[in-house]
Structures are given as structure tokens and as C-alpha cells.
N, C-alpha and C positions, 0 to 999 in steps of 0.2 A: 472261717474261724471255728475252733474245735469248742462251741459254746452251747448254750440251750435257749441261748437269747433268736426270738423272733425275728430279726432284721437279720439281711442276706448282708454277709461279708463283703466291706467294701475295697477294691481290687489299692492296697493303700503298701507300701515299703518303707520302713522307717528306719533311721539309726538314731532319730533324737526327735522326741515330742515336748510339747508346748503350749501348757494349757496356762489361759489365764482368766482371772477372776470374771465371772458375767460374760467370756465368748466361749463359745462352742468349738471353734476354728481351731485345727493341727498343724503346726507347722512338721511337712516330714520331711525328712531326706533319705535318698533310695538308700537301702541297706545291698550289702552283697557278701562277697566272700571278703578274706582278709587281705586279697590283693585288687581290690579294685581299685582305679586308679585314683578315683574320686579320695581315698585315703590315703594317698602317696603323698607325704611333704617332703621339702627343701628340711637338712638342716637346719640353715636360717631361721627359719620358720617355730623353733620349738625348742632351741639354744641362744643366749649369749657369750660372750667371750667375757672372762674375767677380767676386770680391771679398763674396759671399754664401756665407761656407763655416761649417764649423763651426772652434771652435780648440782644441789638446790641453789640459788640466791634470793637474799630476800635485804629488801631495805624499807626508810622511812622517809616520807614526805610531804611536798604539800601540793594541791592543783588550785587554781588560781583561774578568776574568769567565769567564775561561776554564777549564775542569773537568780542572787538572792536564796539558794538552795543548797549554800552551805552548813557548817558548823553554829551552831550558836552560841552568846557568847559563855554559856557553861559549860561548853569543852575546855577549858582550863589549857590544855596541853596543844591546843592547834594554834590559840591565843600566843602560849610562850612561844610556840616554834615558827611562826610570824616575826615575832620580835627581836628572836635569835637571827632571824634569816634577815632582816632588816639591818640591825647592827652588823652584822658584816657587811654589809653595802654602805653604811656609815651613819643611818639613819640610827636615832636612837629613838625608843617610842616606852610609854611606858603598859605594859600589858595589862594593867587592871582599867586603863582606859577606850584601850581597845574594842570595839563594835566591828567585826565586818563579818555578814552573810557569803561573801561569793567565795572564800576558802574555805578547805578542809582537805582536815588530815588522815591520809592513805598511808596503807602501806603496799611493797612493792615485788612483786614474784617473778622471778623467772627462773626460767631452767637452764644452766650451761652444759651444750652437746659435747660429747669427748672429741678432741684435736682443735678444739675452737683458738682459734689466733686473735692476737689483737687487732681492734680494728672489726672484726667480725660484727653483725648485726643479731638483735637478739629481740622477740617480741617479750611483753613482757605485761602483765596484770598487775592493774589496779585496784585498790578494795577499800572502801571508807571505813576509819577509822573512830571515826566520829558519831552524831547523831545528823548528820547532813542526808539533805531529803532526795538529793542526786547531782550526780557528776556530768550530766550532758553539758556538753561545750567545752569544759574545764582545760586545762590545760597543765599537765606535770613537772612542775620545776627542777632543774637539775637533781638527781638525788643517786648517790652511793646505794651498791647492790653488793651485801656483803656473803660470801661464803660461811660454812660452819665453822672456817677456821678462826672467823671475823675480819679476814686480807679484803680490800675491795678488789670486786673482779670485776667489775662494768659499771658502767655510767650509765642514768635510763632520764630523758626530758623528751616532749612532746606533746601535741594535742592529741585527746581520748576519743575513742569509738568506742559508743555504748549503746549497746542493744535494749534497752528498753527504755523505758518514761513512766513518770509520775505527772499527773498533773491534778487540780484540787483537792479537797480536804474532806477528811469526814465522807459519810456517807455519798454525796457529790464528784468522790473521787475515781482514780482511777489509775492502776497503777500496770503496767507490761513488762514482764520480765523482772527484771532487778537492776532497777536504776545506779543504784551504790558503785558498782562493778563495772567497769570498762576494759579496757585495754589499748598499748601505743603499740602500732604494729611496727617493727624493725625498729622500738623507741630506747633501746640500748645498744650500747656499744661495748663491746669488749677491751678491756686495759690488762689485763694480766694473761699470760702465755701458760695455760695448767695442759697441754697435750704431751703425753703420752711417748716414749720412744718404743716402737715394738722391734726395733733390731734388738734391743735386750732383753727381750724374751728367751731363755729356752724352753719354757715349758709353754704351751696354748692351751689355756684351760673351759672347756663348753660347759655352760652351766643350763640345765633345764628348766625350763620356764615351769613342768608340771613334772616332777619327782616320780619315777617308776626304773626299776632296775632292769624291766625288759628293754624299754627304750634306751636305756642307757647302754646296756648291751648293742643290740641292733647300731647305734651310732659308732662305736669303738669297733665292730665289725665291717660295717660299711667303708670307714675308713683303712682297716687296715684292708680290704679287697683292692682298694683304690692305689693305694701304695704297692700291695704285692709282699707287705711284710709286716711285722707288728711293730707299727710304731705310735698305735694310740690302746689307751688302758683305762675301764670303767669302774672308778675309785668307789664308789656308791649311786644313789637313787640320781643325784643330782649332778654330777660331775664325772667329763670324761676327759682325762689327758692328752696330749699328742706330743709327741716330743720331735722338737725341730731337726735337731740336728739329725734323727735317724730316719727321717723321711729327706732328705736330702735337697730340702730348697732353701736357695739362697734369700730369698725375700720372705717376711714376715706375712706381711700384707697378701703377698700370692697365695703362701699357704693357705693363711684364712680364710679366702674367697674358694679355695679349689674343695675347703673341706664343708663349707658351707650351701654351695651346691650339689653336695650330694644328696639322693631322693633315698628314701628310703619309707617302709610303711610301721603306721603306727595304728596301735592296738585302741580301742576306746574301752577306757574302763568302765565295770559291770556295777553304774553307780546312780541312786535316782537323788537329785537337790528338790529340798521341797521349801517355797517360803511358805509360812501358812499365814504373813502379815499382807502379802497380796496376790494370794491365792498361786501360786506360780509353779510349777513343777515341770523338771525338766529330767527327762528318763534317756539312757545312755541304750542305744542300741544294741546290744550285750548281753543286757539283762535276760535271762531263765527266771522261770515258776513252777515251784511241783503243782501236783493237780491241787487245785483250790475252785472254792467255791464262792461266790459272793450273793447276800442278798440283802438288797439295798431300797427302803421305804422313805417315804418323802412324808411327814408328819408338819401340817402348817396351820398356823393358830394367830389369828389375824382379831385385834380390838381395834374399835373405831368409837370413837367420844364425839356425839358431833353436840348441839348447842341451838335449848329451844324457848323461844319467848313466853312467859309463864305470869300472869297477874300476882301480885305478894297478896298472899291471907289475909283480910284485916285491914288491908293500907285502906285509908280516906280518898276518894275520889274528887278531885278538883276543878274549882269553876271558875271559867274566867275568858277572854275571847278564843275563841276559836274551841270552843269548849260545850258541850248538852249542856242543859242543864237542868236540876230535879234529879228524880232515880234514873242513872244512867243504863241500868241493868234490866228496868221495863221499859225503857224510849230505844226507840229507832234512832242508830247510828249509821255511819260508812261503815262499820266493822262487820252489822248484821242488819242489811238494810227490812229486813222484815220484823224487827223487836223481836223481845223474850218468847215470843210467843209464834213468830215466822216459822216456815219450815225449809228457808234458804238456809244453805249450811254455805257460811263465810269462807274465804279462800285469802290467802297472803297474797298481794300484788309484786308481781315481777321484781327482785330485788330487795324483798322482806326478810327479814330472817321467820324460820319458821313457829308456827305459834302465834304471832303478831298478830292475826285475824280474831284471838280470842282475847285481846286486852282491849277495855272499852277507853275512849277517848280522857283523856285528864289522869288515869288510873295508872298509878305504880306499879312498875313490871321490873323482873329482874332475867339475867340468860341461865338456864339449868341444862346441865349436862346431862344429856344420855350415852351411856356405854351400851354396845354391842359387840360381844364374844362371838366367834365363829371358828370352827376347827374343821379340817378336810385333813383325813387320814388315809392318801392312797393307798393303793395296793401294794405291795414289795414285789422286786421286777428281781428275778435269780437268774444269774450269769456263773457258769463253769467250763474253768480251763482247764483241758489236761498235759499231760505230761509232756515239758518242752514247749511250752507255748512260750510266746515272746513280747516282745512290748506290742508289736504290730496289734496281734490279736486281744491284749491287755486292753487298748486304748478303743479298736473299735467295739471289746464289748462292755467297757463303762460307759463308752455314746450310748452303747445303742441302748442300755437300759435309764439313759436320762440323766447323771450324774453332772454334778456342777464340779469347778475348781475343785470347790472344796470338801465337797465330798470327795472326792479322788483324793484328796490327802489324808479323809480319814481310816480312806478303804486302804491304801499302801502301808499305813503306819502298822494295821490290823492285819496285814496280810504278813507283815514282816514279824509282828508276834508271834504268829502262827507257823514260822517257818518257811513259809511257802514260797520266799521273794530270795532270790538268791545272788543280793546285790547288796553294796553298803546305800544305806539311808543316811543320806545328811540333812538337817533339818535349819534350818537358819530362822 
């Protein structure tokens, strides 16, 4: 490392580091040129196709069967939707009389994958809606899974799997995970037919999962090498064309997959994320520094209050069993078994708080705080990079001079003032 730090260079290759708050630990990965294979992806891989997505549903219900650790009866609305759900079964009840702990009211998610057919299975989450203490055992009643359009598009009932527990109360209790939340694995069903025809496609449009015009280039090239002619075109950052009809395949679907396995290599931008809420920074293998210098000191100032037994000024000394009695400040006690006048010097027994050996039997005492300041202002540890250095050497010379999380995000913020980081800083 081109540095003035003491510690020999550790034989380390990086294209992406990983520091987080309180560990030392790098996560690296080997760096190399631009065609190593380790950065070759799939299409697939960093494209979707437009108009191939999945779509939300969401509904309301109730689960049922629960061990006293439902709803209470001031949820008002799990109350009415009991009563609603009864009255269509032919029961009529009336909800202001209603008491029952083992319901409550969820609401219901899932995701619909594109080509999904009726009939299809779909998992789908749970989540109390309520003030209910947990859903383990419960069971989900029939309930409509509605689209943004508000159409139902699947039916969801079933008994729940829920990864955690709650059990007692208060301070006694104990709670794992998140009780509230479950899920019915394959607990919907699909009713409505939302798939997709892609024979009516002519255009195939790739959409970037990370927006850059080189890559979007590189993909519109790759493919037309594939073809042998140009029949894809990179509209912007985000989207590349292909047009069916001038690549000459009869099938939609073949298309997709032939241009979806194509490899091609992709650039990692020259870009460092820093959260500074938990310490986390993560540096793109990319990154350049002009020469900079760092020097970096560790200032730490530590108070400690502890709490010591102290006789009150004045207070009257009391008599009574288990008590001296007369002057208890010339008599021989357990406190100072040699009197005012001994040259034993009293000590607290195992489990005292401190002090305790100098208040005499019967006599008022109160606890008085002691404060203790202390400050240790190491040395400042200087590390410099020169021209061209890279994250590798960046990272092993904030180790080596002792740098925490977060100090590494004060030193980048300060290094990018100064010019000298020749990367985007994101800061979250």
C-alpha cells in the first residue's frame, strides 16, 4: 500500500467492501480487469421484460380458532365482521353483545405471478389487524383477494404457520419473532385468468433493474451481434428495444429466452453508499483518490457516577432491639469493633454498598453520588495515499491506523470535500 502507515500491506483484492458498525471484518471480492469472468452476467440477470410483472392483491378477513389471543372486545370492526360473517350463514347475533377472544381480524397479501391460470396456487400472508396477542393455531376463513382494479382474483382459506410466539405478560413475558404475522402456504387459489398473450407483441422491451446508458448500450449490441443485424435499439438509461419481426423468430417466448441468455460484461459504478444510522458502508470497486492524506485521532472521555453510603448531618441516632445504646459514636460496635478511640479501620462486608462500615447502628444514612471524569487523548495515527490508489489500499490503510465504522464515514465525507474521492457519495 503506497501509505506511511506502519502495518505491511495485506495481500487483499477487492471490488466491494463492507464495513459495519463494532466489526473490523471485510467482506472483499477479487477485483480484476473488465473482462473477468467473475463480472460476466446473463441478460436475465439485470433486465426485465415489460409488461411481464407480477401484480399485488390484497384482501380482508377473519382467522378463527384461536387460544384466547385474539381481538378484544374494543375492536369494534372484527366484532361487526363476525356478525356480518354469521348472518350470511343465517345466524343473526347481535354485535354489541358479542365477547369472543379466539378471532381476529387480518388482512390478506399476496402476490399474483404473470401467466397465472385459474386454479393456480398462491401463498399468501397474514397480518393482524387488530390489537390480538397472536395468530398461532388460527385458522383463515374464506376471504376475496382483491386487485388494484378492485376484480377478485383469488380466493385465500387455510390453517396458519407462524414463526414466532408470545407467551406471558409484562415483565414475565416473552415474545419470538412476530406473533401477529403468519402465513397459508399454497392458501389461495386463483379465479380470474389476467395472462398475458405475447404473440402480440411486436415490440420486446428490456427494462434495467440499475439505469446506465453503457449497459444499455452493451445489451442493444450484444444482441444485435447475435442476430447478425440491427434489430434491437437503446432508447435510454433504462430500456432497450428489440423488434420481432426483424430478428426473424416466429415464437415470442423463444425470442425472449435466446436474448436473455446472452452474457455480456458490466461495468460497476464508481460509487461509495454510506448509512451513517448503522454504520455501513459499502465502496464499488472503481473508485480512484488523488493523493490525500488522512490523519485520524481517537479523543475519549469516559464519566462514571458510582453511589456511597454516607451518615445525614444531624440526624438523631436510634435505640431500640438490636440497637447500642447511650453514645453510639464512643461504644464499640460491629461497624468499628475497637470504639472511637480503636485503630481498626472498618471495612464493608462482602455485598455492602460502599461507605456502610462508617454509619453506626440505628443512625440515618442516605446513598451520595460520586462522579469521576477521565479523558485519554491518543495520538493521531497519519495515513497517505497517492496518486491512483484504490479502494484496496483505502480500506487496508483506515485498518491499519484503527478506524471504526464510523469514523470511515467521517474520513470519506471529508475526503470527498476535499476533492480527492473521485466517486458519487450516497448517504442514506
Amino acid at each position: 500500500m503506497k501509505s506511511a502507515s506502519a502495518s505491511a500491506k495485506l495481500p487483499l483484492r477487492s471490488i466491494a467492501c463492507v464495513l459495519s458498525l463494532g466489526c473490523a471484518a471485510l467482506a472483499l471480492a477479487p477485483s480484476a480487469a473488465a473482462d473477468n469472468p467473475n463480472r460476466r452476467v446473463l441478460v436475465r440477470d439485470i433486465t426485465s421484460v415489460e409488461g411481464v410483472r407480477d401484480n399485488m392483491l390484497v384482501g380482508y378477513g377473519l382467522v378463527v380458532g384461536l387460544n384466547r389471543t385474539g381481538d378484544s372486545q374494543q375492536t369494534y370492526f372484527t366484532v361487526q365482521t363476525l356478525a356480518n360473517a354469521m348472518q350470511r350463514m343465517g345466524v343473526l347475533i347481535s354485535p354489541g353483545i358479542v365477547e369472543v377472544k379466539n378471532v381476529a381480524a387480518v388482512f390478506i397479501t399476496a402476490s399474483l405471478p404473470p401467466f397465472a391460470r385459474p386454479g393456480a396456487r398462491l401463498d399468501v400472508t397474514v397480518s393482524s389487524a387488530g390489537d390480538a396477542k397472536s395468530l398461532e393455531g388460527g385458522v383463515l376463513l374464506m376471504s376475496a383477494l382483491h386487485g388494484p382494479d378492485g376484480q377478485v382474483y383469488a380466493e385465500a382459506q387455510g390453517p396458519l404457520v407462524v414463526g414466532g410466539y408470545s407467551v406471558g405478560t409484562g415483565a414475565n413475558g416473552r415474545q419470538e419473532n412476530s406473533p401477529t404475522v403468519g402465513i397459508v402456504p399454497n392458501g389461495a387459489i386463483v379465479e380470474r385468468d389476467t395472462s398475458i398473450d405475447l404473440h402480440d407483441f411486436k415490440v420486446v422491451s428490456l427494462l434495467l433493474r440499475n439505469p446506465d446508458f453503457t449497459t444499455a448500450r452493451q445489451i442493444a449490441d450484444a444482441i444485435n451481434d447475435e442476430f447478425h443485424k440491427p434489430v434491437a435499439n437503446a432508447l435510454d438509461s433504462t430500456r432497450v428495444d428489440v423488434s420481432v419481426a426483424e430478428t426473424g423468430e416466429a415464437s415470442v417466448p423463444v425470442l425472449i429466452s435466446r436474448v436473455q441468455n446472452l452474457v455480456l460484461t458490466v461495468h460497476t459504478p464508481a460509487r461509495i453508499v454510506v448509512n451513517e444510522r448503522t454504520g455501513t458502508i459499502v465502496l464499488g470497486g472503481d473508485v480512484k483518490l488523488t493523493p490525500v492524506s488522512v490523519i485520524h485521532g481517537n479523543l475519549s472521555i469516559q464519566v462514571v457516577t458510582s453511589y456511597a453510603v454516607a451518615p445525614i448531618p444531624g440526624a438523631p441516632i436510634r435505640n431500640g432491639p438490636g440497637y447500642y445504646g447511650g453514645d453510639q459514636r464512643l461504644s464499640a460496635s460491629p461497624a468499628n469493633p475497637q470504639g472511637a478511640g480503636g485503630q481498626s479501620t472498618p471495612q464493608s462486608p462482602p455485598g455492602q454498598a460502599p461507605g456502610a462500615e462508617n454509619v453506626l447502628p440505628g443512625q440515618s444514612a442516605a446513598l451520595v453520588p460520586e462522579t469521576t471524569v477521565s479523558a485519554d487523548d491518543s495520538s493521531a495515527q497519519t495515513m497517505r495515499l497517492d496518486e491512483g490508489a484504490n479502494v484496496e489500499e483505502l480500506v487496508n490503510g483506515l485498518h491499519a491506523i484503527g478506524t471504526t465504522a464510523r469514523d470511515v464515514v467521517s474520513i470519506l465525507q471529508a475526503i470527498k470535500a476535499e476533492g480527492g474521492l473521485q466517486a458519487e457519495l450516497v448517504v442514506q
